[in-house]
VOGU-3710 file (C-alpha; in Angstrom, 3 decimals, decimal comma):
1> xxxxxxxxxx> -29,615/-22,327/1,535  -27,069/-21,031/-0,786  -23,393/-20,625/1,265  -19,835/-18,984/-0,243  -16,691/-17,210/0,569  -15,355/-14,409/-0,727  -12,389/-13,799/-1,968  -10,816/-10,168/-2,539  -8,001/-9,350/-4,807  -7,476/-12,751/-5,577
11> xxxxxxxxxx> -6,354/-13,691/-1,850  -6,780/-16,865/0,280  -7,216/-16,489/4,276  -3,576/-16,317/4,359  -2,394/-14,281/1,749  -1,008/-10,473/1,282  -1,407/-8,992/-2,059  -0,976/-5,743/-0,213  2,453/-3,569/-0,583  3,852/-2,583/3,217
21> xxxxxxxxxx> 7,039/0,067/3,229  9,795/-0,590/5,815  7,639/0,054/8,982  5,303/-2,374/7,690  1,959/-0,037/7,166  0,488/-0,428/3,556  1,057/1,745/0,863  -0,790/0,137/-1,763  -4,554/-1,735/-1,660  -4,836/-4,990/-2,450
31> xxxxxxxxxx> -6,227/-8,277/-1,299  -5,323/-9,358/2,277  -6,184/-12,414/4,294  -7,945/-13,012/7,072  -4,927/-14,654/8,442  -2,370/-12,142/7,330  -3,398/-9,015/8,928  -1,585/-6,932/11,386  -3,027/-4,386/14,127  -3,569/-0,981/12,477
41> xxxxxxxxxx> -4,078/-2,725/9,147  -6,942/-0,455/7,602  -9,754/-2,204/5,405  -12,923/-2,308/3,928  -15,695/-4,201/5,656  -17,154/-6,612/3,241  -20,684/-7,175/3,133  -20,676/-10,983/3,049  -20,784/-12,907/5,959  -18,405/-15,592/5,549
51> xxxxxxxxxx> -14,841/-14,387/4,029  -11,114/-15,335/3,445  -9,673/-11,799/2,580  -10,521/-8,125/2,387  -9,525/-5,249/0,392  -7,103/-3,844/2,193  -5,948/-0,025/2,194  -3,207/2,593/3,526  -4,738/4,304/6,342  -4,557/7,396/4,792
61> xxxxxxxxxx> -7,572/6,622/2,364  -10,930/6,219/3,136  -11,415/2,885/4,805  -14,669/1,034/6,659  -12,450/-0,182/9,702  -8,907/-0,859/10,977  -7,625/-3,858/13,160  -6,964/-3,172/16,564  -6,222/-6,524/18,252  -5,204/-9,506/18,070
71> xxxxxxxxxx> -4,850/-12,597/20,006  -4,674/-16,627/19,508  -7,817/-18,317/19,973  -7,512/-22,202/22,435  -7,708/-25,019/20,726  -11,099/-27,229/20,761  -14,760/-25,565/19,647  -15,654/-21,862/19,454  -16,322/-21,091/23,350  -18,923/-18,267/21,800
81> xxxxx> -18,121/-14,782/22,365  -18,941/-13,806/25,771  -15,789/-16,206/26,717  -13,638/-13,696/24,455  -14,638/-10,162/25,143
//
């Protein structure tokens, strides 16, 4: 079994190598973290399974997806997702 992560524009899960203007939407692409986006963030949906970042664009290009939510997970082991819908 082969396993990796991937890695867009060069950033880790907690990275931004996005540009945001003063109301904080992007303006230009660029690698964003898994940890570093923000609801209405727009992005490509990357075909791997297991990532850090995505290539993230303004809103007003064409995009695969957008964030939505977002909400702090407990602490201990993944309760599976029937616990967090």
């Amino acid at each position: 079994m082969v396993a990796g992560i991937a890695v867009f524009g060069g950033a880790n899960a907690f990275d931004a190598n996005t540009t945001r203007d003063e109301s904080g939407e992007i303006v230009e692409a660029g690698g964003l973290g898994v940890f570093a986006m923000e609801v209405g963030d727009c992005f490509q949906v990357p075909i791997e399974d297991l990532v850090q970042s995505v290539e993230a664009v303004p809103c007003t290009e064409p995009h695969d997806a957008q964030v939505y939510a977002k909400f702090d997970m407990p602490d201990g082991p993944y309760p599976g997702e029937p616990a967090i819908y």
